[in-house]
C-alpha positions as semicolon CSV with decimal commas, in nm:
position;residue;x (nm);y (nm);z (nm)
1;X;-0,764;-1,240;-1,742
2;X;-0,390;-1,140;-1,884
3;X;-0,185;-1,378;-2,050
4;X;0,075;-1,413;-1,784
5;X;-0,249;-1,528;-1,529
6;X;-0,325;-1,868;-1,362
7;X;-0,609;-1,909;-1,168
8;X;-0,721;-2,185;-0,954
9;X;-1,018;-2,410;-1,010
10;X;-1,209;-2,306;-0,680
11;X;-1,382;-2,042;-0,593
12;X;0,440;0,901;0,771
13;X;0,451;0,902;1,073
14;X;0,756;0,684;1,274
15;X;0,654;0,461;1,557
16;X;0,853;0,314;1,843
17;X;0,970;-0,040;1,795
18;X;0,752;-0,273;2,055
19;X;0,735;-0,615;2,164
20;X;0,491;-0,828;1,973
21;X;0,291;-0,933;2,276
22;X;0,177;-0,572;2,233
23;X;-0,108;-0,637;1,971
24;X;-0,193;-0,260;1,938
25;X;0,136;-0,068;1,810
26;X;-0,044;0,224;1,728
27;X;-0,414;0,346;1,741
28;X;-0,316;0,547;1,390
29;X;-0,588;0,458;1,110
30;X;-0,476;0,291;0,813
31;X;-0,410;0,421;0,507
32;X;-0,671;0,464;0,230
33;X;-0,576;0,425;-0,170
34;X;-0,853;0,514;-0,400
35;X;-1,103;0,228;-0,415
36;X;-0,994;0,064;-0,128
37;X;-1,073;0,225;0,222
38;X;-0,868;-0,012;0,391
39;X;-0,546;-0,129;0,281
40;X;-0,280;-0,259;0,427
41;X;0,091;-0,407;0,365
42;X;0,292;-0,618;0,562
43;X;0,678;-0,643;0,480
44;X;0,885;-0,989;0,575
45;X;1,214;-0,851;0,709
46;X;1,515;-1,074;0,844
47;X;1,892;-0,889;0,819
48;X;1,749;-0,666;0,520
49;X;1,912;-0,362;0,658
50;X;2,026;-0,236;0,303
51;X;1,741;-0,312;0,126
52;X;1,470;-0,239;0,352
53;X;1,461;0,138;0,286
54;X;1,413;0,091;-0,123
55;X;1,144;-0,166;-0,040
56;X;0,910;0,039;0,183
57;X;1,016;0,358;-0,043
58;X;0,911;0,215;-0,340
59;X;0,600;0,074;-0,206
60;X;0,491;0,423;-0,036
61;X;0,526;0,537;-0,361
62;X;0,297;0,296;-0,590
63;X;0,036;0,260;-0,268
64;X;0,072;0,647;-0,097
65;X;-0,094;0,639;0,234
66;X;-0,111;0,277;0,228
67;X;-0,028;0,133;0,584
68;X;0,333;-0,042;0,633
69;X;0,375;-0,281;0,867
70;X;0,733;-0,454;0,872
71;X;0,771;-0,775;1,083
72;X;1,105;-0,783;1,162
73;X;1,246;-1,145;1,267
74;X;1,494;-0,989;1,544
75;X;1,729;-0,924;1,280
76;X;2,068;-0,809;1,431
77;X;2,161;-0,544;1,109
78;X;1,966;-0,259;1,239
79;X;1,676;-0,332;1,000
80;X;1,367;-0,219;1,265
81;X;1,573;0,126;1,246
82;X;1,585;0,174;0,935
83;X;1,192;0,065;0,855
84;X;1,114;0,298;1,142
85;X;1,308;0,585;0,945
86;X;1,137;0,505;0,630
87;X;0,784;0,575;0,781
88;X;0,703;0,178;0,891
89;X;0,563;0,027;1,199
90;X;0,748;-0,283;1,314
91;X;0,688;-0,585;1,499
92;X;0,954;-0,698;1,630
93;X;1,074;-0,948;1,895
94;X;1,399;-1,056;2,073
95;X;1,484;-1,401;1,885
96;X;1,424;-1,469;1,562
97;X;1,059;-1,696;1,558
98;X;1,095;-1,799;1,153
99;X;0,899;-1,635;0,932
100;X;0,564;-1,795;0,925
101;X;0,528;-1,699;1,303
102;X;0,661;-1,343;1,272
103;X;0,453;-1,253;0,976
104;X;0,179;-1,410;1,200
105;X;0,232;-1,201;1,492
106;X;0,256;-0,903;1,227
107;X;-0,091;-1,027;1,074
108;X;-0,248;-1,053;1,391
109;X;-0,166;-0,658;1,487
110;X;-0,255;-0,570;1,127
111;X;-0,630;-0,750;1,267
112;X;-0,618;-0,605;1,565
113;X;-0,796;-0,279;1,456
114;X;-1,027;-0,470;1,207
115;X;-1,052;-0,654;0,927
116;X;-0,853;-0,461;0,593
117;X;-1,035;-0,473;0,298
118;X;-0,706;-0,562;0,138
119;X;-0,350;-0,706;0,251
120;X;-0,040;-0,662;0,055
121;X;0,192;-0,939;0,161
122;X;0,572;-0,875;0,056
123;X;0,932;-0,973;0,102
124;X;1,192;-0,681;0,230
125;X;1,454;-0,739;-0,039
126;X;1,262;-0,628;-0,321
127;X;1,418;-0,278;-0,321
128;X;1,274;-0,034;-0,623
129;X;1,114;-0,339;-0,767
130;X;0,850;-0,367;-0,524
131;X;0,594;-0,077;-0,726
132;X;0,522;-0,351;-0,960
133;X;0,365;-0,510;-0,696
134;X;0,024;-0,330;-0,808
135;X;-0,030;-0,581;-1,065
136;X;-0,106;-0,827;-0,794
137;X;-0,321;-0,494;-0,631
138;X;-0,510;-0,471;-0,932
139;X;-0,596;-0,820;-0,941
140;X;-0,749;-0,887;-0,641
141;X;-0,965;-0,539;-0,652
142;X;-1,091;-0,623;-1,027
143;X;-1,255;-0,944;-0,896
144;X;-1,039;-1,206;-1,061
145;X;-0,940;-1,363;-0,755
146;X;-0,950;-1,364;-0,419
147;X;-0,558;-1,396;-0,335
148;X;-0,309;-1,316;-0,639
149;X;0,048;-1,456;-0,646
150;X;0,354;-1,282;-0,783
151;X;0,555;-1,499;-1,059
152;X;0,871;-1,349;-1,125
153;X;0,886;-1,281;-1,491
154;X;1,276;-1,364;-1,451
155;X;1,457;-1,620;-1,246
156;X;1,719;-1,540;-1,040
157;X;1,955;-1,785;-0,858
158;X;1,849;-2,136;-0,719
159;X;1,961;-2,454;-0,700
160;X;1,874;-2,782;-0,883
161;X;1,489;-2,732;-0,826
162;X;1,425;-2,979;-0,587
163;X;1,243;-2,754;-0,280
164;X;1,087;-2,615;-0,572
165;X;0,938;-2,915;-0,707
166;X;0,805;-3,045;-0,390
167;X;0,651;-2,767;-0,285
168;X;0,474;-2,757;-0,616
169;X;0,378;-3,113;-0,581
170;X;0,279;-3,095;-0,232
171;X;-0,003;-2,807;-0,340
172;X;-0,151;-2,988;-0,549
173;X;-0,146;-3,302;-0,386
174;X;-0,324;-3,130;-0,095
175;X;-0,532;-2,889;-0,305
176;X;-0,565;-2,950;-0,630
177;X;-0,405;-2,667;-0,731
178;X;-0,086;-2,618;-0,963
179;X;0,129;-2,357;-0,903
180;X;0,409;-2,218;-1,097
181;X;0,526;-1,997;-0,800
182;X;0,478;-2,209;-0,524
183;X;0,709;-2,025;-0,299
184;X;0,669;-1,685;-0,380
185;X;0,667;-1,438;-0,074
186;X;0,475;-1,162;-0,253
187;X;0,094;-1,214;-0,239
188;X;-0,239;-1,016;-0,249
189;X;-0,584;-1,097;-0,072
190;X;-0,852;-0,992;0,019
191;X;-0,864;-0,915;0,431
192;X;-1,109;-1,206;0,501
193;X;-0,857;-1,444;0,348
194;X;-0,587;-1,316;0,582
195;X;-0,819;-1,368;0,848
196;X;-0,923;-1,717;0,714
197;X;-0,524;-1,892;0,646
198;X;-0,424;-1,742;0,975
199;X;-0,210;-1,892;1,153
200;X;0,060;-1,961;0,893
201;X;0,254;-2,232;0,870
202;X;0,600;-2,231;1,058
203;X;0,874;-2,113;0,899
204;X;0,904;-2,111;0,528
205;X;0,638;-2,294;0,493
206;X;0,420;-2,027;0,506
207;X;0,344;-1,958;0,172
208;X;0,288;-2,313;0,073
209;X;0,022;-2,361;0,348
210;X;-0,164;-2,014;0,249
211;X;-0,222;-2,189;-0,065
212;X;-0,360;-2,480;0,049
213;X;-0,567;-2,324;0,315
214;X;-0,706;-2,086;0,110
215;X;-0,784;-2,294;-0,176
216;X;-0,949;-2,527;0,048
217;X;-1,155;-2,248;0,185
218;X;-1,261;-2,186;-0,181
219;X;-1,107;-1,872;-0,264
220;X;-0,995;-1,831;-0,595
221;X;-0,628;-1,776;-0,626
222;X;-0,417;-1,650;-0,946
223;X;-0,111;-1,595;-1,010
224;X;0,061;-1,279;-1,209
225;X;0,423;-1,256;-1,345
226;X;0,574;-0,915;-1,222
227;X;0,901;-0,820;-1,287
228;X;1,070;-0,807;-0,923
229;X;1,410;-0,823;-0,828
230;X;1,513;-1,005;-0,461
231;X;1,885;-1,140;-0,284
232;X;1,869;-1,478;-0,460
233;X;1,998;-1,778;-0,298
234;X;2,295;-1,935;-0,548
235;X;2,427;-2,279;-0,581
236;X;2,675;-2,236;-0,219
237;X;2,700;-2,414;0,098
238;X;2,489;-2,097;0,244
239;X;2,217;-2,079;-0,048
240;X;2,160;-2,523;-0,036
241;X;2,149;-2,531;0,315
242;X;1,927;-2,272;0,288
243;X;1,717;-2,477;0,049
244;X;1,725;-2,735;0,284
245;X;1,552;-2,557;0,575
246;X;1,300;-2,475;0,333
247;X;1,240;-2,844;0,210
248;X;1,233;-2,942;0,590
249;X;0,945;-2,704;0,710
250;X;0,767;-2,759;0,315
251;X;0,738;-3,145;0,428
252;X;0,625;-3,030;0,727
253;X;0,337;-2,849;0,582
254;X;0,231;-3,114;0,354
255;X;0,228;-3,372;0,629
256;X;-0,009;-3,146;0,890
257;X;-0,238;-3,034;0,614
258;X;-0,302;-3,480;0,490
């Protein structure tokens, strides 16, 4: 295990944009990366029209012939056109469903073909940073743990900490777990964990509740600092009421999980 690890204590083709009740997009195979026949990568996408292309780019490039799969939360920017032009499939639907369900309904095609070997979990604002996302890759295949966690090695934007600090609190109250990225978006597993944590919780809870679930399940989970770049949230009107959606479906989380 690396310095910059924590681990729990437990165990190009394009595709036509389709509605999400349509569980098979595509009959295409997936990918295949040497030493995992199965591999696949789902991309969180809401208004990410300018970063979208860098994101799947860069991740084509440190996973080549790695499935994409972007689940777009009806963004209004064009983003489903551009994925679509950068090799992606998209899910997509008409109103926007919060992430947790849209990432679910992007999951659930993902399944729909079988269970990966490995899932690649990732936000769309990334950009060129996203090919250090093999670091959380490498961890799951080398056995350290079952679903790996991106730290970011740098901190960008935020507010006073508070949505931070609950969420923190929250996983280990429920878990036993501490976490120093609580929130992050950018996650590894193994394809029976996806399966397992499925559904995730609403809205930005999502990331908190894979925790919990999964560490309840008795995988092991670590977590990696990366260096990755995302749009940070500032201290605005916009980026705290922001913070406060995500405190609001965080509570939520740790109240339905008690």
């Amino acid at each position: 295990m690396s310095p910059s690890e924590t681990c729990s204590p437990t165990a190009t083709s394009i595709f036509q944009t389709v509605p999400v009740m349509c569980a098979g997009i595509s009959v295409m195979p997936r990918g295949r990366i040497p030493g995992l026949p199965d591999f696949t990568v789902i991309v969180a996408a809401r208004n990410e029209a300018d970063r979208i292309g860098a994101t799947l780019d860069a991740l084509a490039e440190a996973f080549p012939g790695a499935e994409r799969l972007v689940a777009d939360d009806a963004s209004e920017d064009g983003t489903a056109e551009v994925a679509l032009a950068h090799g992606a499939r998209v899910v997509t639907r008409g109103r926007s469903h919060g992430k947790g369900a849209n990432v679910t309904a992007a999951a659930e095609a993902a399944l729909s073909d079988g269970v990966p070997d490995l899932v690649l979990v990732c936000d769309g604002d990334l950009g060129a940073s996203a090919t250090a996302l093999g670091g959380l890759v490498d961890a799951v295949r080398e056995g350290r743990c079952e679903l790996a966690v991106a730290a970011f090695r740098r901190r960008l934007g935020g507010g006073f900490g508070l949505a931070l600090g609950f969420a923190r609190w929250a996983i280990e109250r429920r878990c036993g777990f501490r976490a120093e990225a609580p929130i992050s978006g950018q996650r590894a597993m193994r394809g029976e964990v996806l399966s397992t944590v499925l559904p995730f919780a609403p809205g930005y809870g999502m990331e908190i509740g894979m925790t919990i679930d999964a560490v309840r399940a008795g995988y092991r989970v670590c977590e990696v600092e990366l260096e990755l770049e995302h749009r940070a949230t500032g201290r605005s009107f916009a980026g705290f009421a922001h913070r406060a959606r995500q405190l609001r479906d965080f509570a939520g989380v740790w109240w339905a999980r008690r």
